[in-house]
SEDREN-13800 format. One record per residue (C-alpha): residue number from 1; x, y, z. Coordinates in steps of 0.1 Angstrom, whole numbers, plus 2048, in hexadecimal, padded with zeros to 3 digits. Each point is the difference from the previous one (the first is absolute). Layout:
<nutors>
nutor seq = NUM east = X north = Y up = Z
...
</nutors>
This chain:
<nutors>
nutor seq = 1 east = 800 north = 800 up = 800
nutor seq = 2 east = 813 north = 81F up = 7F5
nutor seq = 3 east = 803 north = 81E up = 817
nutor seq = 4 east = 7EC north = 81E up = 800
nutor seq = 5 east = 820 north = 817 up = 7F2
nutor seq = 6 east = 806 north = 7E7 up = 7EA
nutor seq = 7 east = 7DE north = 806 up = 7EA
nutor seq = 8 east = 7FE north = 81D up = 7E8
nutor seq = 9 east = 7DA north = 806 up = 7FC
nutor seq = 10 east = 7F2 north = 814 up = 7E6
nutor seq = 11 east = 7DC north = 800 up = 804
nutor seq = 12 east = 7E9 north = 81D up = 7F7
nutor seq = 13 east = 7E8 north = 7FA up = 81E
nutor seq = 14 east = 7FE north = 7F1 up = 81E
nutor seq = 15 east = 822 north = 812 up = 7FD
nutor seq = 16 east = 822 north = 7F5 up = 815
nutor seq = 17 east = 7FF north = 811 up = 81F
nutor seq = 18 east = 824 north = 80E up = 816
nutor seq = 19 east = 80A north = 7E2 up = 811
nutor seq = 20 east = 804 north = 818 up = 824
nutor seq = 21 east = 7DC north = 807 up = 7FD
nutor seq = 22 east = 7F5 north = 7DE up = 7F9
nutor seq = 23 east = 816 north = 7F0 up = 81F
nutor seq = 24 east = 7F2 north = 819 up = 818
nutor seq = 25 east = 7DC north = 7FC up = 7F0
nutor seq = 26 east = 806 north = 7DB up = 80A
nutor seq = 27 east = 803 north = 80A up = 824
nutor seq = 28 east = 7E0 north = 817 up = 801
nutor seq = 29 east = 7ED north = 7E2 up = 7F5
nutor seq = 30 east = 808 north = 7F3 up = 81A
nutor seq = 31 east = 807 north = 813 up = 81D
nutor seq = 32 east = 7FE north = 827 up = 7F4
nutor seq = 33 east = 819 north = 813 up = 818
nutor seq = 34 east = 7FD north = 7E9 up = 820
nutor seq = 35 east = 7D6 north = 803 up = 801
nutor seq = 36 east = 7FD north = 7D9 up = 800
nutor seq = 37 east = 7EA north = 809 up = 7E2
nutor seq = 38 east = 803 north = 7FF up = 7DD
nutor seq = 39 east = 7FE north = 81D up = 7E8
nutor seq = 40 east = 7E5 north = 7EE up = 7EC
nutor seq = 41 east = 7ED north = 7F9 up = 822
nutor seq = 42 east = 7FE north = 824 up = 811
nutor seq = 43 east = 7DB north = 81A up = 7F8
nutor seq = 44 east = 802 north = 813 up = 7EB
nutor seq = 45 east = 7F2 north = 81A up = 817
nutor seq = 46 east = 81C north = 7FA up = 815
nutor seq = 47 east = 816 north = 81F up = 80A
nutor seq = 48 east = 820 north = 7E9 up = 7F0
nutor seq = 49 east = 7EA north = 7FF up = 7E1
nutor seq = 50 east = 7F9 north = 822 up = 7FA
nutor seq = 51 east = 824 north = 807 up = 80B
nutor seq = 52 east = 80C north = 7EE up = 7DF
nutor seq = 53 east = 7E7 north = 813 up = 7EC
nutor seq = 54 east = 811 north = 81E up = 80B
nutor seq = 55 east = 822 north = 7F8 up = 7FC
nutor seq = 56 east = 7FC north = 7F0 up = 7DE
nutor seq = 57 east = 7EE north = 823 up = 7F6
nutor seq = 58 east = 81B north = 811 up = 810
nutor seq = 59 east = 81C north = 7EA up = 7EE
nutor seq = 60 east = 7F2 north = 805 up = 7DE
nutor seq = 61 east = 7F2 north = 827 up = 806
nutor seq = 62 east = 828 north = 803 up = 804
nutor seq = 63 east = 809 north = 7EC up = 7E2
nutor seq = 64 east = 7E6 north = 811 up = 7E6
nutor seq = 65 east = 804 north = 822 up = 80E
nutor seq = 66 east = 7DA north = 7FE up = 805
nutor seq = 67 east = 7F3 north = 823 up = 803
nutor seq = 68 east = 7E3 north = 805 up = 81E
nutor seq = 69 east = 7E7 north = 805 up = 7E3
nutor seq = 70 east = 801 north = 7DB up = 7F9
nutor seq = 71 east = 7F3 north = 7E0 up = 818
nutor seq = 72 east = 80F north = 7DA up = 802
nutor seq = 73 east = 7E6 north = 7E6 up = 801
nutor seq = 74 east = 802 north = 7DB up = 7FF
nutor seq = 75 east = 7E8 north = 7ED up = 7EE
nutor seq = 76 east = 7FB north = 7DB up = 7F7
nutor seq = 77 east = 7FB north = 7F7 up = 7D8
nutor seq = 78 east = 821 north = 803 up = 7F3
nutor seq = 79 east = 808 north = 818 up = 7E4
nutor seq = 80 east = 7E0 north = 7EF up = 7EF
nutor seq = 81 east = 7E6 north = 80A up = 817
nutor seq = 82 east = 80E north = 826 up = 7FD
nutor seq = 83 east = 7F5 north = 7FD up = 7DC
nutor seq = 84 east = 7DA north = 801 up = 811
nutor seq = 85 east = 802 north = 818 up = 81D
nutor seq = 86 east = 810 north = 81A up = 7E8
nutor seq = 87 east = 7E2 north = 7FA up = 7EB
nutor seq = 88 east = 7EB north = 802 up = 820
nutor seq = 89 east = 810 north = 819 up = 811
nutor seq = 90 east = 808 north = 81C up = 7E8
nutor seq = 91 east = 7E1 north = 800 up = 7EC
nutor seq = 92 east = 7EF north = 80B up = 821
nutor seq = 93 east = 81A north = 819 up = 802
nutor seq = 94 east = 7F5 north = 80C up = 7DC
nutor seq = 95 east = 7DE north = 801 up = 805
nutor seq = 96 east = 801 north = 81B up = 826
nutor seq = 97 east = 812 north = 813 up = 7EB
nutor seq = 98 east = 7E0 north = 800 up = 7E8
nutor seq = 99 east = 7EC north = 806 up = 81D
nutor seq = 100 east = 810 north = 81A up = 815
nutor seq = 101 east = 802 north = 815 up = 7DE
nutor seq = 102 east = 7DC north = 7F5 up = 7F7
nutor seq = 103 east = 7F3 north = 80A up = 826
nutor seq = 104 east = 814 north = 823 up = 7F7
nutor seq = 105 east = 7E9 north = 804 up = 7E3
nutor seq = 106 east = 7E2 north = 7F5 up = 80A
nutor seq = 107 east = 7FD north = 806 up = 824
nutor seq = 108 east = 7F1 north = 7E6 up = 816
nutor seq = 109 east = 7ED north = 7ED up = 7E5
nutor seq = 110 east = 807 north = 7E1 up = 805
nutor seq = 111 east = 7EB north = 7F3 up = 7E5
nutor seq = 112 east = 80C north = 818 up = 7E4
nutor seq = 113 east = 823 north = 7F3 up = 80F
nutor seq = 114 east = 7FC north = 7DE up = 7FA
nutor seq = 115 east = 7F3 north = 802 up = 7DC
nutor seq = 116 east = 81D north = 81F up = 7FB
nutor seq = 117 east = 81D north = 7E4 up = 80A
nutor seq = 118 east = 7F1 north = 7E1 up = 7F4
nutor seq = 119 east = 7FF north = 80E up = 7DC
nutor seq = 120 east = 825 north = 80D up = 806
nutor seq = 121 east = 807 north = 7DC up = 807
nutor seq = 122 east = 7EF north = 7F3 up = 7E4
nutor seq = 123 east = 810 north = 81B up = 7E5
nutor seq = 124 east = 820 north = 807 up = 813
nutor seq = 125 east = 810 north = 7E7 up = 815
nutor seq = 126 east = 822 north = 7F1 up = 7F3
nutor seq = 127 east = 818 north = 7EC up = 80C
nutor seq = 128 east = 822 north = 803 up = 7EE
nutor seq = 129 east = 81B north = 7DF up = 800
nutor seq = 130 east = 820 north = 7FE up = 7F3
nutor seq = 131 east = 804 north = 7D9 up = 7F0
nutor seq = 132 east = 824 north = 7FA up = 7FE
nutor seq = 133 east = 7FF north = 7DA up = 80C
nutor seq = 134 east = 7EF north = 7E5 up = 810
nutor seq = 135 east = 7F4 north = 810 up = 824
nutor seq = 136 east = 7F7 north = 820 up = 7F2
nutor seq = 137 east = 7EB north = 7EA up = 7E6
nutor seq = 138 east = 7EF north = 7F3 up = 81C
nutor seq = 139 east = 7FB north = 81A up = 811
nutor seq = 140 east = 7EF north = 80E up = 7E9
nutor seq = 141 east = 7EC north = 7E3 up = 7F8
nutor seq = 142 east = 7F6 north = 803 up = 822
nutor seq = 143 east = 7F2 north = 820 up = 800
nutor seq = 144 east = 7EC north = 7F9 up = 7E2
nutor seq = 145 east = 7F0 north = 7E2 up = 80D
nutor seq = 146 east = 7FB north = 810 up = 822
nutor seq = 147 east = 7E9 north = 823 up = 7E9
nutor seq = 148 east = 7F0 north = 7EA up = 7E7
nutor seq = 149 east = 7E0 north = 7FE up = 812
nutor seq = 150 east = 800 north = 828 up = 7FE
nutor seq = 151 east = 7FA north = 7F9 up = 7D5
nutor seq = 152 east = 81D north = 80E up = 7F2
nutor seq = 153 east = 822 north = 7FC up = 800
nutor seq = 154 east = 814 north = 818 up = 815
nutor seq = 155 east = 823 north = 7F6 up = 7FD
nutor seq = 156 east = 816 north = 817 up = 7E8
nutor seq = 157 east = 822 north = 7E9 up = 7F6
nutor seq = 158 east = 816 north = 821 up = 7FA
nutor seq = 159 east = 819 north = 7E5 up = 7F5
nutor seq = 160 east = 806 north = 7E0 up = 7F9
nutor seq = 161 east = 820 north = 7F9 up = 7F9
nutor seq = 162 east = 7F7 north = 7E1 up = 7EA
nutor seq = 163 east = 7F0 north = 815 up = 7E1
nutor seq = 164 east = 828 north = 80E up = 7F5
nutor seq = 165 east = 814 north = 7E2 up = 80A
nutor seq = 166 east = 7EA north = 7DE up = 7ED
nutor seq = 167 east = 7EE north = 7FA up = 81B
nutor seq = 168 east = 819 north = 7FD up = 815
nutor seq = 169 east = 807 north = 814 up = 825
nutor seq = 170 east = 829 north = 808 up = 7FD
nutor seq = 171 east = 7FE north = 828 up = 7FE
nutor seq = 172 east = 7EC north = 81E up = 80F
nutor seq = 173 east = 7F8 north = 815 up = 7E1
nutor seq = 174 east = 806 north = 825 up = 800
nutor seq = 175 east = 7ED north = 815 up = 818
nutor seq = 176 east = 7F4 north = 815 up = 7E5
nutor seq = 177 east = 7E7 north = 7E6 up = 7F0
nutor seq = 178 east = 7EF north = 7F7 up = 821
nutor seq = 179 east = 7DE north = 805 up = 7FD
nutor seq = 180 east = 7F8 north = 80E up = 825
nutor seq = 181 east = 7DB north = 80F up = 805
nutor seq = 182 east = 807 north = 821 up = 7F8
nutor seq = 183 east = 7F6 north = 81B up = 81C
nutor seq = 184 east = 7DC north = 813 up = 805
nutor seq = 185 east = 80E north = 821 up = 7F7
nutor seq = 186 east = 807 north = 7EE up = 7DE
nutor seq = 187 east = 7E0 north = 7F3 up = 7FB
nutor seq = 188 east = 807 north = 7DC up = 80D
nutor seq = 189 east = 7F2 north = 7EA up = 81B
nutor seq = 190 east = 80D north = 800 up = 820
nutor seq = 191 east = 818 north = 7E2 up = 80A
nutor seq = 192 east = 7FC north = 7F4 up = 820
nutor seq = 193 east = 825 north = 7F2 up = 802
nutor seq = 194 east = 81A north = 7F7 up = 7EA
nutor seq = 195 east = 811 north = 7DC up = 80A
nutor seq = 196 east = 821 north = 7F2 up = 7F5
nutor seq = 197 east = 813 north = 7E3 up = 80B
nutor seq = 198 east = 824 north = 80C up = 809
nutor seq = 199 east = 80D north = 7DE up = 7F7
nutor seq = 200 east = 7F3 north = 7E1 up = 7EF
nutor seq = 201 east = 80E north = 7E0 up = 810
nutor seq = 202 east = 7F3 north = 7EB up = 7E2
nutor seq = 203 east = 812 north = 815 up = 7E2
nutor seq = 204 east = 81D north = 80D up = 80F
nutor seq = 205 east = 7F1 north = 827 up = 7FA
nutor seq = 206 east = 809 north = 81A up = 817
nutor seq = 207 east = 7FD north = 826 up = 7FC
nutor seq = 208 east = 81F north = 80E up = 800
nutor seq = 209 east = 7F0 north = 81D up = 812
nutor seq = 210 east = 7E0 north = 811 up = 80B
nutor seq = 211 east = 7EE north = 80A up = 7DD
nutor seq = 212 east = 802 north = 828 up = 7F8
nutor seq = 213 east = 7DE north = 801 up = 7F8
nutor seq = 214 east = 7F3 north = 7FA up = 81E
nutor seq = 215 east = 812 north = 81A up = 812
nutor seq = 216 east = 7E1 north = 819 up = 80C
nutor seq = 217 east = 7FA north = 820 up = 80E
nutor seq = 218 east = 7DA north = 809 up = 7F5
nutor seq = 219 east = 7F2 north = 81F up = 809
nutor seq = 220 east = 7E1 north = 7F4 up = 808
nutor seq = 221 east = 805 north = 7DF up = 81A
nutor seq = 222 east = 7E3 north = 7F2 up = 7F3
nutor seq = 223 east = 810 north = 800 up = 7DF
nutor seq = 224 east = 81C north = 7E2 up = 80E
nutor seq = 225 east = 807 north = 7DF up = 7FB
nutor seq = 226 east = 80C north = 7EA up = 817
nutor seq = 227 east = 81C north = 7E8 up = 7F7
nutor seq = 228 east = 7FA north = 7DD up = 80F
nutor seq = 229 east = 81E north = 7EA up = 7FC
nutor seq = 230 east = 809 north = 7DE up = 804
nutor seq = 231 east = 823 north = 7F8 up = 80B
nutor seq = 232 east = 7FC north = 7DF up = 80F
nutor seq = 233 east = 81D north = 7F5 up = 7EF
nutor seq = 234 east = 818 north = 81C up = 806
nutor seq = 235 east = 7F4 north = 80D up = 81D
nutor seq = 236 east = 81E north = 810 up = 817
nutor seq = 237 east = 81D north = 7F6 up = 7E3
nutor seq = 238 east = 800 north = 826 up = 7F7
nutor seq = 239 east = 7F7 north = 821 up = 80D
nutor seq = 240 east = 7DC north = 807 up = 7F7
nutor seq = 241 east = 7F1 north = 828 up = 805
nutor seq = 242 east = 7E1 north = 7F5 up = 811
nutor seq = 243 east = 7F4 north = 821 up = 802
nutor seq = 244 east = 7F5 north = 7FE up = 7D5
nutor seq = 245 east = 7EB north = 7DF up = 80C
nutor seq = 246 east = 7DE north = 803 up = 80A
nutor seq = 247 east = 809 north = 7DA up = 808
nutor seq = 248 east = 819 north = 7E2 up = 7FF
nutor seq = 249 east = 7FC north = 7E3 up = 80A
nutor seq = 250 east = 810 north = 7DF up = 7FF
nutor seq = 251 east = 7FE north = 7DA up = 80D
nutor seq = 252 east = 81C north = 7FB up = 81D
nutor seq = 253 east = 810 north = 7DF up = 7EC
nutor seq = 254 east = 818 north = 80E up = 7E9
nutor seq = 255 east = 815 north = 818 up = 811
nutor seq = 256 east = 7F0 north = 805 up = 823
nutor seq = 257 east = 7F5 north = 7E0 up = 810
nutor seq = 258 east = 7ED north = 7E1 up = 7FE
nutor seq = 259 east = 7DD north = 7F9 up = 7EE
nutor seq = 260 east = 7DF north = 80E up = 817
nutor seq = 261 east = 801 north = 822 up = 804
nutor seq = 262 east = 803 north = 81E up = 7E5
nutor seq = 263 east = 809 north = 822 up = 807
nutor seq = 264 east = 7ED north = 81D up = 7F2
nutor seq = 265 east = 80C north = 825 up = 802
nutor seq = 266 east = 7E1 north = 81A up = 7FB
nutor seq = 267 east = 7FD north = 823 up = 7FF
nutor seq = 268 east = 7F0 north = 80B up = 81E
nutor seq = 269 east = 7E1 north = 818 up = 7F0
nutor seq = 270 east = 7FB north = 7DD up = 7E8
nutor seq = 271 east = 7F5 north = 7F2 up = 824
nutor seq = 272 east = 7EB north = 820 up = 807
nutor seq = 273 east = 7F0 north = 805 up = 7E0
nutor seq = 274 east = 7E6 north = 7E4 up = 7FF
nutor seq = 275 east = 7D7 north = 804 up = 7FE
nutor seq = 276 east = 7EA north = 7F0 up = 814
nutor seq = 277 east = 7F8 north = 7DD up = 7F6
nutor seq = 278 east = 7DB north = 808 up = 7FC
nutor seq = 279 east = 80A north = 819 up = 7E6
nutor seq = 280 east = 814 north = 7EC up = 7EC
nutor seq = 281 east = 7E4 north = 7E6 up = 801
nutor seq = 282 east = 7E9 north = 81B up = 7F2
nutor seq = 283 east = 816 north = 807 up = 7E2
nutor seq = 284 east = 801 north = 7D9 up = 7F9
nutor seq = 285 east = 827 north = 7FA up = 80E
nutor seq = 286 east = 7FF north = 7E7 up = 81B
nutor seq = 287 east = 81A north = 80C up = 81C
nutor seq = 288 east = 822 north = 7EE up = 80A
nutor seq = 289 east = 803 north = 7DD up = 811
nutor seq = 290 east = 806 north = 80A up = 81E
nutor seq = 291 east = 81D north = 7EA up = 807
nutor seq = 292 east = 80F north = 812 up = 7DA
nutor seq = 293 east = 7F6 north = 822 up = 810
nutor seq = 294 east = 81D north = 814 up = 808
nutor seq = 295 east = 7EF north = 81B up = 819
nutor seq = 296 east = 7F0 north = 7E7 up = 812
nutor seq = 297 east = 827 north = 7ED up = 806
nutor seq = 298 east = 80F north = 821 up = 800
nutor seq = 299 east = 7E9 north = 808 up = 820
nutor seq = 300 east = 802 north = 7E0 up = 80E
nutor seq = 301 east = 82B north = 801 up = 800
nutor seq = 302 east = 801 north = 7E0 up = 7E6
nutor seq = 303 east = 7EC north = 7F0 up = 81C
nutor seq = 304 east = 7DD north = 7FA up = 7F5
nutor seq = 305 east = 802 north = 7DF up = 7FC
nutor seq = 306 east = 820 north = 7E7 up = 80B
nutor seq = 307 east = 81D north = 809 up = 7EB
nutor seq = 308 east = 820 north = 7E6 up = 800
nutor seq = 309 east = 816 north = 816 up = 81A
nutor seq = 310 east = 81B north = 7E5 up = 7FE
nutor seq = 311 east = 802 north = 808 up = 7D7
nutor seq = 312 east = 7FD north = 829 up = 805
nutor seq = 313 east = 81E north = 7F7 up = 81E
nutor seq = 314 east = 816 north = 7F0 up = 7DF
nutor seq = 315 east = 7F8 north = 820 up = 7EB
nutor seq = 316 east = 80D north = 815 up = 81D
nutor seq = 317 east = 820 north = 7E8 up = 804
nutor seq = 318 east = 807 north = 802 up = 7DB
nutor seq = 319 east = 7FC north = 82C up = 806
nutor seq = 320 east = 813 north = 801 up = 81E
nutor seq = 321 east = 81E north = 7ED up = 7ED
nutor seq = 322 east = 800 north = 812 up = 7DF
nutor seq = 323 east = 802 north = 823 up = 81B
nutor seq = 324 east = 81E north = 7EF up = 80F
nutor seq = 325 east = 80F north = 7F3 up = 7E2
nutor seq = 326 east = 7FD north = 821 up = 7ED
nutor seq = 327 east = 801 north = 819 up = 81F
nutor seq = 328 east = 7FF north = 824 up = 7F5
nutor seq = 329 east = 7FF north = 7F6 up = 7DC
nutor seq = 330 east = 7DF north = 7ED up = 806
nutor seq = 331 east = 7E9 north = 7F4 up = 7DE
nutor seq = 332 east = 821 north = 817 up = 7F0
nutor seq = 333 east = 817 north = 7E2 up = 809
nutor seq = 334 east = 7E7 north = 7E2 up = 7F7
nutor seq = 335 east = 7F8 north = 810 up = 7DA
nutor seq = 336 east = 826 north = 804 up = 7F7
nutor seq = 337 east = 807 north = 7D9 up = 811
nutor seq = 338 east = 7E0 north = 7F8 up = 7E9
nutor seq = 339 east = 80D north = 80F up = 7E1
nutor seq = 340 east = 821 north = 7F1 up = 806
nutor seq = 341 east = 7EF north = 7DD up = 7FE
nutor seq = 342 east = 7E8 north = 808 up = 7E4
nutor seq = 343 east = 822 north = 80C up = 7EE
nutor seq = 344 east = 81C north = 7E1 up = 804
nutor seq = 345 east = 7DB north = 7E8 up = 7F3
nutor seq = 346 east = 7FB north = 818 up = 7E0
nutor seq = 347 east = 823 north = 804 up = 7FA
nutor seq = 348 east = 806 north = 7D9 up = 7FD
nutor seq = 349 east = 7E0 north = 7FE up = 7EB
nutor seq = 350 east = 809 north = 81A up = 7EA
nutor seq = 351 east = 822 north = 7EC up = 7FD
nutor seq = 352 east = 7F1 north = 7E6 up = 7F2
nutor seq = 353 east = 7E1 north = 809 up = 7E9
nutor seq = 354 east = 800 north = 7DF up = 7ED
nutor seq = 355 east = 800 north = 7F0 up = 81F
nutor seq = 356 east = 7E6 north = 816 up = 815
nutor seq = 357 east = 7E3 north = 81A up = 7F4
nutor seq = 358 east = 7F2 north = 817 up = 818
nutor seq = 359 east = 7DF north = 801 up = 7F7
nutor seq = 360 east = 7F9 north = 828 up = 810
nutor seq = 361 east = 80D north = 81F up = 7ED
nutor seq = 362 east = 820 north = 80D up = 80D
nutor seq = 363 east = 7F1 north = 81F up = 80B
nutor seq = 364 east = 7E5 north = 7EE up = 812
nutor seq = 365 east = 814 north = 7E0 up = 811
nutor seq = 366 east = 7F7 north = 7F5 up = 81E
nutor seq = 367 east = 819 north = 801 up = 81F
nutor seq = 368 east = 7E8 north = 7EB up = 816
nutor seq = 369 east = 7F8 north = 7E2 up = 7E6
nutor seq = 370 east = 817 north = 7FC up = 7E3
nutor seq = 371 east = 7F2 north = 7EB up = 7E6
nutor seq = 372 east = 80E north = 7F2 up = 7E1
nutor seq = 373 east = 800 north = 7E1 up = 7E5
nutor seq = 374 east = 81A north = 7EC up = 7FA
nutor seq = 375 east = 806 north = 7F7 up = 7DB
nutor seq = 376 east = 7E1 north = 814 up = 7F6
nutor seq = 377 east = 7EA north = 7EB up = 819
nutor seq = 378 east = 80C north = 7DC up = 7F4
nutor seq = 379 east = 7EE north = 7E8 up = 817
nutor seq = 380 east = 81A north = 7E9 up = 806
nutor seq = 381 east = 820 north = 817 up = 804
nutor seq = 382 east = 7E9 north = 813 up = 81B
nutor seq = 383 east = 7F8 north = 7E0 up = 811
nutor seq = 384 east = 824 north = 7F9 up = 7FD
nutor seq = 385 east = 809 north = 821 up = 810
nutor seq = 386 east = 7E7 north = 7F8 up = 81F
nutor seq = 387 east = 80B north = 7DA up = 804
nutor seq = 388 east = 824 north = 80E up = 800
nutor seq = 389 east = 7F9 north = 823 up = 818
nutor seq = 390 east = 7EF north = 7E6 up = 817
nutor seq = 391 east = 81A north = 7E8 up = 802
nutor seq = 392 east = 81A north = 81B up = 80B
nutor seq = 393 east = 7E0 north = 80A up = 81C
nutor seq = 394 east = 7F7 north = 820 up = 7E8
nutor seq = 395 east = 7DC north = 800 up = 809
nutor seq = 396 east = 7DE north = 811 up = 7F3
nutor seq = 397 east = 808 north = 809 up = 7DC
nutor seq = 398 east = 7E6 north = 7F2 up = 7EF
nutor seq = 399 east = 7EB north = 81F up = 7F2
nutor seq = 400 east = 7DB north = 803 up = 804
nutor seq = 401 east = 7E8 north = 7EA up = 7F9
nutor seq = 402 east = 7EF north = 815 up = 7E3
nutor seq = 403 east = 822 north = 809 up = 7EE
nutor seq = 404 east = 81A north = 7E7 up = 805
nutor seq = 405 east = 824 north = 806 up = 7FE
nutor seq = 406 east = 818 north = 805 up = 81E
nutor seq = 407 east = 7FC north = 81F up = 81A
nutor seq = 408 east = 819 north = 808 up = 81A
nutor seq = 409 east = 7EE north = 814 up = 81F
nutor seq = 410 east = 81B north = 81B up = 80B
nutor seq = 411 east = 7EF north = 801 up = 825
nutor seq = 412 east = 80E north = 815 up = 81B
nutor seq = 413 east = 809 north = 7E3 up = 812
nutor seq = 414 east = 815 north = 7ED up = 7E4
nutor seq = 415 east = 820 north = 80F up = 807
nutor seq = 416 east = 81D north = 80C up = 7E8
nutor seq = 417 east = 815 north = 7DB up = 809
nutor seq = 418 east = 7DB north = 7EC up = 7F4
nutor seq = 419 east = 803 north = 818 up = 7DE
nutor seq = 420 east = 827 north = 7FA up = 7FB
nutor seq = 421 east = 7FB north = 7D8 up = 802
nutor seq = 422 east = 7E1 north = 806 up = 7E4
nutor seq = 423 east = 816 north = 814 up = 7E9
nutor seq = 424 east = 81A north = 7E6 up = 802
nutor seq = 425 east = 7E6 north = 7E5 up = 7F8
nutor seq = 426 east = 7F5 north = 817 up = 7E4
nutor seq = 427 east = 81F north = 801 up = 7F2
nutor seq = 428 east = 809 north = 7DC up = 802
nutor seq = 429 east = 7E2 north = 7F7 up = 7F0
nutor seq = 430 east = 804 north = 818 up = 7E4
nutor seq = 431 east = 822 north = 7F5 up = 7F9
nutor seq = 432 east = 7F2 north = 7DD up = 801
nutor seq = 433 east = 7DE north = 802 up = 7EA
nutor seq = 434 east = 7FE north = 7F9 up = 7DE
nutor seq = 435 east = 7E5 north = 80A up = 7E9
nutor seq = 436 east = 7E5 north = 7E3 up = 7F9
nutor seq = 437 east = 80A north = 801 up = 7D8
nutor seq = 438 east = 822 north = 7F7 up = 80A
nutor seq = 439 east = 7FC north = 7E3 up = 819
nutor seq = 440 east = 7E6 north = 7F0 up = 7E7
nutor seq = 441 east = 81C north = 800 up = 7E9
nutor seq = 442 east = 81A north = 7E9 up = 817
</nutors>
C-alpha cells in the first residue's frame, strides 16, 4: 500500500486536500480539542459551532479583502444548487425594484401596482448568461427550466462560446460581440443579473480576467446589473475584487474543503432588497425555497437548518494555512505559486504539440484544470498515457466524462514537487510515444 506522499493526485473534484489539515481533521473526528466529542457530533447551536462560523468568515474576509458591503454564507447544494437560488433570489430582487418605483408612481395602489409590475415582468425581465463551457451551460439550462412555467423564455445567452469555435468551448470570444441586454436608457429591458462562471472545470476555460464590459457605474442605481459568478473551481487561487460582484459563490471541494457545504458571498442590499412573498405571488413568481433563500440564512448566521460544522472547520483549516503560508502577501502569494504550476504544465505541452493539444485558447487556458489530447484524442495512446501515469501513482487524469481526453487539476493543495514529478512523466512519455501510423507499421 503506497504512502500518502507517495501518490500524486490530480483529480478535478473531491480535490486533494494539505495533508496538515487532513491529519488534524482526523483528530477532530475524534476527539476535537480534548472535548471527548467529535467535530461531527457537537450542535450546531453550540457556542464552539458558531465560533467556527466566525473564524472561517474571519479567515476568508482576510483572504478576499472582503469589503463590509458584502456577507459570507454557507449553504448546502454545491455549486449546482446556486444555479437555483440565484434564479430565486435575484429575480425577487428585480422585481422590489419594480415595486418601490411603481409604489413612487402610483402611490399606495396596490392594485394598479401589481398589474404596473406584472406587465414589467412579462415585457421586461431578462436574465443575461455568458455560455463559455459546461457549468455555465447548465446553469443556464437551469434557469430556463426553473421560468418556463412563466410562458416565455427569459434567459438571454450573451455568448456562447460554441457558435465561433465548431461547436466546441476552447475560447471566450471578444467582449465586443457579446450580446448583453442593453440598458433602459437605451431602450432595452432590464437584466436582473449577468452570471459568468469564472472557471469551467470541464473545458479547461478560465477568464483571464474580470470582463471590461461589466465594469459599471450607472447613474441611475436602478439602471445596474449585478454580476453573479461562479468560481467553484478557482475560488481563493487568485485575487478576486469582490466589491464588482453582486455575488460569488463556490462549492468548498476544489480549493477550500471537502464536499457538504458551499460558500456564497452577497452583497448586503441583495439581502435587503426583497418583496414580500405575498407580492411576488400576486405577480405569478413563487418566492425562494427557503432553505435556497439567502436572507432567511443570512439572518439566521448559516444556521437555519444543521450545516456540517466539521466541513465549514476544514474550509477554515485550509484559510488559516494559505494566511500562514503566504503571510502578508496573502491570495498575492497563492496566484503567482498557481501560475508558476499552470506555467512548467503548459510549457511541457507546448514542448511537445505532436505529442499533447491543449484543447483551451492560449489566452483563455485554464490554471486550475489543464486539459489536453494526446495524439489528437487517439483512444489507445490516451489510455496508454493513463495506464502508464497510474503505474508511476500519477492519479485523476482522466478528463470528464462528456469530453474525454486527459485533465490535470492544478489545486492549491497539489504542491510544486506533485507538478515537477508530472512534468517529468510528461516528458518521458513524449519522448517515448510514437504516432499510431508508425507503430501499425512495425
Amino acid at each position: 500500500m503506497p504512502d500518502r506522499s507517495a501518490v500524486a493526485y490530480f483529480g478535478a473534484g473531491p480535490a486533494p486536500l494539505p495533508t496538515p489539515v487532513l491529519e488534524k481533521g482526523a483528530e477532530a473526528f475524534v476527539n476535537f480539542e480534548n472535548t471527548g466529542l467529535s467535530l461531527v457530533e457537537i450542535s450546531h447551536r453550540s457556542q464552539t459551532a458558531n465560533n467556527i462560523l466566525a473564524d472561517t468568515k474571519a479567515a476568508l474576509t482576510q483572504l478576499l479583502e472582503i469589503p463590509d458591503s458584502h456577507e459570507i454564507l454557507f449553504m448546502h447544494g454545491g455549486g449546482s444548487g446556486e444555479f437555483s437560488a440565484v434564479v430565486f433570489n435575484m429575480i425577487p430582487v428585480w422585481i422590489e425594484k419594480r415595486r418601490r418605483e411603481a409604489e413612487k408612481d402610483l402611490g399606495g395602489d396596490e392594485e394598479k401596482i401589481i398589474e404596473r409590475v406584472r406587465k414589467e415582468l412579462g415585457d421586461r425581465l431578462s436574465l443575461d448568461y455568458l455560455i463559455t463551457g459546461s457549468w455555465s451551460l447548465k446553469a443556464s439550462q437551469e434557469a430556463a427550466n426553473l421560468l418556463a412555467p412563466l410562458g416565455r423564455s427569459f434567459v438571454n445567452v450573451a455568448v456562447d462560446s460554441r457558435q465561433a469555435s465548431s461547436g466546441k468551448f476552447d475560447n471566450i470570444p471578444p467582449e465586443d460581440t457579446w450580446k448583453l441586454t442593453p440598458p433602459r436608457n437605451k431602450g432595452g429591458k432590464v437584466a436582473a443579473f449577468v452570471y459568468y462562471c469564472d472557471n469551467e472545470t470541464v473545458d479547461g476555460v478560465e477568464f483571464p480576467h474580470f470582463p471590461n464590459c461589466l465594469e459599471q457605474s450607472p447613474q441611475d442605481p436602478s439602471d445596474e446589473i449585478p454580476v453573479v459568478a461562479d468560481m467553484s473551481s478557482n475560488f481563493l487561487s487568485r485575487r478576486v475584487d469582490v466589491s464588482k460582484h453582486a455575488v460569488i459563490f463556490g462549492g468548498a471541494q476544489k480549493n477550500i474543503g471537502i464536499t457538504d457545504v458551499t460558500l456564497v458571498i452577497v452583497r448586503k442590499d441583495i439581502l435587503s432588497t426583497q418583496p414580500q412573498p405575498s407580492f411576488l405571488h400576486a405577480v405569478g413568481v413563487w418566492s425562494p425555497p427557503t432553505i435556497l433563500s439567502w436572507p432567511v440564512v443570512a439572518k439566521n448566521n448559516s444556521l437555519y437548518n444543521t450545516m456540517p460544522i466539521f466541513s465549514i472547520w476544514i474550509a477554515g483549516e485550509v484559510m488559516r494555512g494559505l494566511l500562514e503560508a503566504h503571510k502578508t502577501h496573502q491570495l498575492a502569494g497563492q496566484e503567482q505559486l498557481a501560475n508558476l504550476k499552470a506555467e512548467q504544465i503548459y510549457d511541457v505541452l507546448d514542448r511537445h504539440p505532436d505529442v499533447y493539444q491543449p484543447v483551451a485558447s492560449r489566452s483563455v487556458r485554464s490554471r486550475m484544470n489543464i486539459c489536453f489530447r494526446v495524439r489528437g484524442g487517439d483512444a489507445v495512446q490516451e489510455k496508454t498515457f493513463l495506464e502508464n501515469a497510474e503505474a508511476q501513482l500519477l492519479q485523476g487524469l482522466k478528463g470528464h466524462r462528456s469530453v474525454g481526453g486527459i485533465r490535470i487539476s492544478n489545486y492549491n493543495a497539489v504542491d510544486l514537487s506533485k507538478i515537477k514529478r508530472l512534468t517529468a512523466f510528461l516528458e518521458d512519455f513524449a519522448s517515448r510515444s510514437k504516432p499510431m501510423e508508425v507503430l501499425k507499421g512495425h
